[in-house]
SELO-9690 format. One record per residue (C-alpha): residue in three letters; x, y, z. Coordinates in steps of 0.25 Angstrom, whole numbers. Layout:
BEGIN
+---------+-------+-------+-------+
| residuo |    px |    py |    pz |
+---------+-------+-------+-------+
|     ALA |     X |     Y |     Z |
...
+---------+-------+-------+-------+
//
This chain:
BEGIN
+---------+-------+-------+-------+
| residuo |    px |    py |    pz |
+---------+-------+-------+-------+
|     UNK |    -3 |    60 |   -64 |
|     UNK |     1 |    48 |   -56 |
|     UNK |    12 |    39 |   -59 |
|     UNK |     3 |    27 |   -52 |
|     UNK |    -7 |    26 |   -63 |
|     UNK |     4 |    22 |   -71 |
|     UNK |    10 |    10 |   -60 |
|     UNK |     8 |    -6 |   -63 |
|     UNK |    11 |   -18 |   -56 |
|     UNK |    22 |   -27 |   -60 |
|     UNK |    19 |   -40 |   -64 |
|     UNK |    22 |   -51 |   -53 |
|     UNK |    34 |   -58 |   -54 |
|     UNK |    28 |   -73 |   -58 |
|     UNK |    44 |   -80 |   -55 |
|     UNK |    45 |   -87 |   -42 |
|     UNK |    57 |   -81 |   -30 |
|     UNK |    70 |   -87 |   -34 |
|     UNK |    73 |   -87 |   -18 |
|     UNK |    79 |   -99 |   -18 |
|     UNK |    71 |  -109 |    -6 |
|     UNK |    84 |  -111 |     0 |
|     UNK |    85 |   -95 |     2 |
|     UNK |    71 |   -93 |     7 |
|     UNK |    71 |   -91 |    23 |
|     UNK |    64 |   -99 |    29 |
|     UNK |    59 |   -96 |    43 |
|     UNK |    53 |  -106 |    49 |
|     UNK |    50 |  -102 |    65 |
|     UNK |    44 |  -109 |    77 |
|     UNK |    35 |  -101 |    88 |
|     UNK |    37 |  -113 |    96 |
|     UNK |    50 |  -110 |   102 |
|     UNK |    49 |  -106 |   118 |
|     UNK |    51 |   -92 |   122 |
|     UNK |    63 |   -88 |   133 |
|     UNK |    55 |   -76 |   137 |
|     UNK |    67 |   -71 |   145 |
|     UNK |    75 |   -69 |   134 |
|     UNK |    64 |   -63 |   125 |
|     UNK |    62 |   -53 |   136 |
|     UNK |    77 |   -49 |   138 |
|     UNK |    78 |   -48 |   123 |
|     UNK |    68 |   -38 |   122 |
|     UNK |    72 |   -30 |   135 |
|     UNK |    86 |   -29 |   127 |
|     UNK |    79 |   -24 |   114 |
|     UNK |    70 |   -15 |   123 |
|     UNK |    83 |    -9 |   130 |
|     UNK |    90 |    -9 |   115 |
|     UNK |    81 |    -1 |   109 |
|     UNK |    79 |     7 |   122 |
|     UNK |    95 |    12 |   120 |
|     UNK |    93 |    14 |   106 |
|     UNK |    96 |    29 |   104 |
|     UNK |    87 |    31 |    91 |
|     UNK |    78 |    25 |   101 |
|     UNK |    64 |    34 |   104 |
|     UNK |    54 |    32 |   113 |
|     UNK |    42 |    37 |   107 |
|     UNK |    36 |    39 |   121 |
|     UNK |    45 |    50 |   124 |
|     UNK |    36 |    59 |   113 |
|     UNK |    30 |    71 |   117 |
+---------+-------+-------+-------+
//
């Protein structure tokens, strides 16, 4: 015998968030902003070279 035949939903909650507005976060972002390629790509050659010195680290490559 299953226990799921027996399951029902919950009614929904009909009271509004008491978030107050002050302490929602708001994000409000602009795509507009120039890019310093430069920097991105020596930000990612450090993430690459992190990672790459992790010792968990596994190149799935090496598989056999």
């Amino acid at each position: 015998m299953s226990l799921l035949n027996y399951l029902e939903f919950q009614q929904i909650d009909s009271s509004p968030d008491d978030i107050p507005e002050a302490h929602r976060h708001q994000d409000a972002i602009s795509l507009d902003e120039p890019v310093d390629e430069d920097q991105l790509e020596n930000f990612w050659d450090k993430v690459i070279t992190d990672i790459h010195n992790d010792p968990d680290w596994f190149n799935f490559t090496d598989e056999n």
